[in-house]
C-alpha positions, 0 to 999 in steps of 0.5 A: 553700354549704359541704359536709358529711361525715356518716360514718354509724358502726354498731354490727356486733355489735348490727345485724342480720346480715341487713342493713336492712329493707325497710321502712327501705330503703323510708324511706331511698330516701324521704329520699334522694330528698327530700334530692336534690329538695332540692338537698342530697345530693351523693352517699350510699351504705352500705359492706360490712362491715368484715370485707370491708375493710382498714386502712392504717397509716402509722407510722415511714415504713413502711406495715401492711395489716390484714384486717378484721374489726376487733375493737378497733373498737366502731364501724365507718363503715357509710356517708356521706353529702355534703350541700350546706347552707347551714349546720351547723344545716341540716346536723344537721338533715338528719342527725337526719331520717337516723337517725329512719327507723331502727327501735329495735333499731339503734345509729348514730352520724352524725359530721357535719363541713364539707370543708374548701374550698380 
């Protein structure tokens, strides 16, 4: 069965600064736990902000280390999710049921792509 990365990018200037919610912690555990019953989450978890982290850039034989944050990007990797499916559909589906447990006030975008095997 093919496996699938769904990059989980945000919007930092439109989240809230104090993070998720309870609440949406609370329906998030319960879609982990559902998607993990369901033998399709292999691994999940959120990231820290981009002002934590560093980009590592390659150019010309030579490598730039950046401290965050990164203000040209509109959207950072706030987390990812692996999941085993038994297809893209399965795969998209999953992910739709991810951002639903999302209150309005929150910008997020899922890039879902299968890893490549071999």
């Amino acid at each position: 069965m093919p496996r699938y990365l769904s990059l989980v990018k945000i919007d930092e200037r439109t989240a809230p600064a104090e993070g998720p919610s309870e609440e949406l912690m609370q329906r998030m555990g319960e879609l982990i736990e559902e998607m993990t019953k369901a033998g399709v989450l292999l691994d999940t978890a959120g990231l820290t902000p981009s002002a934590q982290g560093v980009q590592v850039h390659y150019e010309g034989g030579d490598t730039t280390v950046t401290d965050g944050p990164f203000t040209e990007a509109k959207e950072v990797i706030g987390g990812y999710a692996i999941m085993q499916c038994k297809d893209r559909a399965e795969a998209i589906e999953w992910t739709r049921r991810f951002l639903k447990v999302h209150e309005p006030h929150w910008t997020v975008t899922c890039e879902v792509r299968e890893i490549a095997e071999g």
